[in-house]
C-alpha positions as CSV (number, residue, x, y, z in Angstrom):
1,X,23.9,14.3,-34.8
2,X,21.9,13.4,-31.6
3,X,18.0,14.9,-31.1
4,X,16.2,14.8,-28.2
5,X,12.7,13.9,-28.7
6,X,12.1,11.9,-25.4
7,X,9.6,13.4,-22.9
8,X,11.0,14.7,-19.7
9,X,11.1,12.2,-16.9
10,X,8.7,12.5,-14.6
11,X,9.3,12.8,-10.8
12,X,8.7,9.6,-8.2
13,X,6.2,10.7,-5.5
14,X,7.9,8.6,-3.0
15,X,5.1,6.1,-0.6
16,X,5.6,4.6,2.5
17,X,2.9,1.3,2.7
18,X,2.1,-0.9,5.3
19,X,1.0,-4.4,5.3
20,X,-0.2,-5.2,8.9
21,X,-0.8,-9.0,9.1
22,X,-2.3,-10.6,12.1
23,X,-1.3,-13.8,13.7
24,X,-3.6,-15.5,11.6
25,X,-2.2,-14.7,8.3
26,X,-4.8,-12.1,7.4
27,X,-3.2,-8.4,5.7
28,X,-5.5,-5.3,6.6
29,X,-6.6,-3.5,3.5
30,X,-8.7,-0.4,3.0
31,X,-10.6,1.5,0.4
32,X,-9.2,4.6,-1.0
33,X,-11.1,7.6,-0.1
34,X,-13.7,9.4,-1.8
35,X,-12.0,12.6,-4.0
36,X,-8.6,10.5,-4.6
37,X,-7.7,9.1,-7.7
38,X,-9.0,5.6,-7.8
39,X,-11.4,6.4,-4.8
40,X,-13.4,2.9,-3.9
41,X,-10.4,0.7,-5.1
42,X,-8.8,-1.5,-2.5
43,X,-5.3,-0.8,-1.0
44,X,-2.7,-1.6,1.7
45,X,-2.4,1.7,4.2
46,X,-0.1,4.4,4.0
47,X,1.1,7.8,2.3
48,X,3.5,9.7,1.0
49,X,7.1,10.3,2.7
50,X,7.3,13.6,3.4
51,X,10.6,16.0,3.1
52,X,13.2,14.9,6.3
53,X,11.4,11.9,6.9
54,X,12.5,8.0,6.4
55,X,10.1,5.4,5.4
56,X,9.4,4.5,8.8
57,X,8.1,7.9,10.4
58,X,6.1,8.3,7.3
59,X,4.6,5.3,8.1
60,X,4.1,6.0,11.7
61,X,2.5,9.5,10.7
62,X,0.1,7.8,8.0
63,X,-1.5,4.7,10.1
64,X,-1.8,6.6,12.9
65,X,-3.6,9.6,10.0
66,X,-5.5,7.1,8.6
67,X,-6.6,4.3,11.3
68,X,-5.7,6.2,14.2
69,X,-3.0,2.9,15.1
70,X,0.6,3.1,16.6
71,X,2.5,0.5,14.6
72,X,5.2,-1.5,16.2
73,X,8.5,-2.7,14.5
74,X,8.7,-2.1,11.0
75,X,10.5,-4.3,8.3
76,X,11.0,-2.7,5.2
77,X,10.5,-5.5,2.7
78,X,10.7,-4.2,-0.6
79,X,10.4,-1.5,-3.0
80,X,8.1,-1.4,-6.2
81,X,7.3,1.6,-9.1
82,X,3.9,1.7,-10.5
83,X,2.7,4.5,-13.4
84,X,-0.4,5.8,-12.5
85,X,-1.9,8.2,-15.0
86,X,-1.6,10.5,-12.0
87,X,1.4,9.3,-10.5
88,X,4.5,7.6,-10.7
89,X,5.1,6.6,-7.8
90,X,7.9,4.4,-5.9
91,X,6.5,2.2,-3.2
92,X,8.5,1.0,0.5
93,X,6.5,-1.4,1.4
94,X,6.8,-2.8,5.2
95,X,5.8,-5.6,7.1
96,X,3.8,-4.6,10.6
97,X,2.6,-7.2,13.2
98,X,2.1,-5.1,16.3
99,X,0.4,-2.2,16.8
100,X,-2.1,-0.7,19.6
101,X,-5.4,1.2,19.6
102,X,-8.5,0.5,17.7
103,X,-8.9,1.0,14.2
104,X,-10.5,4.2,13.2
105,X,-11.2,5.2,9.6
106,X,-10.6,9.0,9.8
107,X,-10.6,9.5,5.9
108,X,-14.4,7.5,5.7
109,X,-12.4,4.5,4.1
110,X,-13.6,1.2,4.5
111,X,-10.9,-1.5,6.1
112,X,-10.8,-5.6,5.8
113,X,-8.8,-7.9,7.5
114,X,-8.4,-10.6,3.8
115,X,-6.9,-13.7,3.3
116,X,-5.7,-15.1,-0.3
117,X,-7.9,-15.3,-2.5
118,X,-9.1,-12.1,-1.7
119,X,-13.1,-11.2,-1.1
120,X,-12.7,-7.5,-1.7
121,X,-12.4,-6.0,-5.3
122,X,-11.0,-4.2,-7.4
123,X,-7.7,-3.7,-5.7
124,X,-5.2,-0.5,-7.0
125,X,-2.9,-2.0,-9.6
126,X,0.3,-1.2,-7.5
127,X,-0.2,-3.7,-4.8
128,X,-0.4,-6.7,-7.6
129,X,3.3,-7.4,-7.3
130,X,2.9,-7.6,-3.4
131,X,0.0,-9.4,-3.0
132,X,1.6,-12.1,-5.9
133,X,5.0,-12.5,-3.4
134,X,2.7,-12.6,0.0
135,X,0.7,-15.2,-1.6
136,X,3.5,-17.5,-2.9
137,X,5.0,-17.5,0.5
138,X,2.6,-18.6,1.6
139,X,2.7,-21.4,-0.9
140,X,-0.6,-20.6,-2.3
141,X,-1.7,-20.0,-6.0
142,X,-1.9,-16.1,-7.2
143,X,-4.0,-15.2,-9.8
144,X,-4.3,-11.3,-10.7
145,X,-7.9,-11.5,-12.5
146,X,-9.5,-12.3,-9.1
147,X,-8.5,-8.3,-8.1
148,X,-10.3,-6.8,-10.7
């Protein structure tokens, strides 16, 4: 005799991210805007994928949304989950090194260019992971209680 008593799954909201990194080593991150979950909390760019588009023209559409920046190449890198109390959502994330135009921050976010260790805090829970593999390839030391 089998029950069910396990709670329905609950649907992936499916984010496209970008982590633009200078020549220099430094990753861009922003704040999340005021009326959004987790508003103030630092975060790497992007938005959700909308239906019909890949990772890559979600992208496109987001920076250029958000920062008002045309990205160049794009290498999808890897792909995280994270449970938000609001959310579950599956992250692409993708390297950028080129774009053009100047950075605007259309949705009153604040931006930073950051090395590791980071001087900007706290920093959305879903980019832990990333930030942990950026800094280890770069052979440096990562320690999660300095983003909170």
């Amino acid at each position: 005799m089998s029950e069910s008593t396990s709670t329905p799954q609950r649907k992936h909201t499916e984010v496209a991210v970008g982590i633009l990194l200078r020549e220099d080593g430094a990753m861009l991150l922003s704040t999340r805007p005021t009326g959004k979950p987790y508003a103030g909390y630092w975060e790497f760019p992007g938005g959700k994928i909308e239906a019909g588009e890949t990772v890559e023209q979600a992208l496109r559409r987001e920076l250029i949304e958000e920062l008002g920046v045309t990205i160049g190449p794009v290498e999808a890198w890897k792909v995280t989950e994270h449970d938000y109390p609001h959310a579950l959502v599956r992250l692409h994330w993708c390297k950028v090194r080129e774009w053009s135009g100047a950075f605007e921050m259309r949705e009153g976010q604040t931006m930073a260019w950051q090395h590791w260790p980071l001087q900007v805090k706290p920093v959305l829970p879903g980019a832990y992971p990333v930030l942990q593999w950026l800094a280890e390839e770069r052979g440096e030391v990562f320690d999660a209680s300095l983003l909170a």
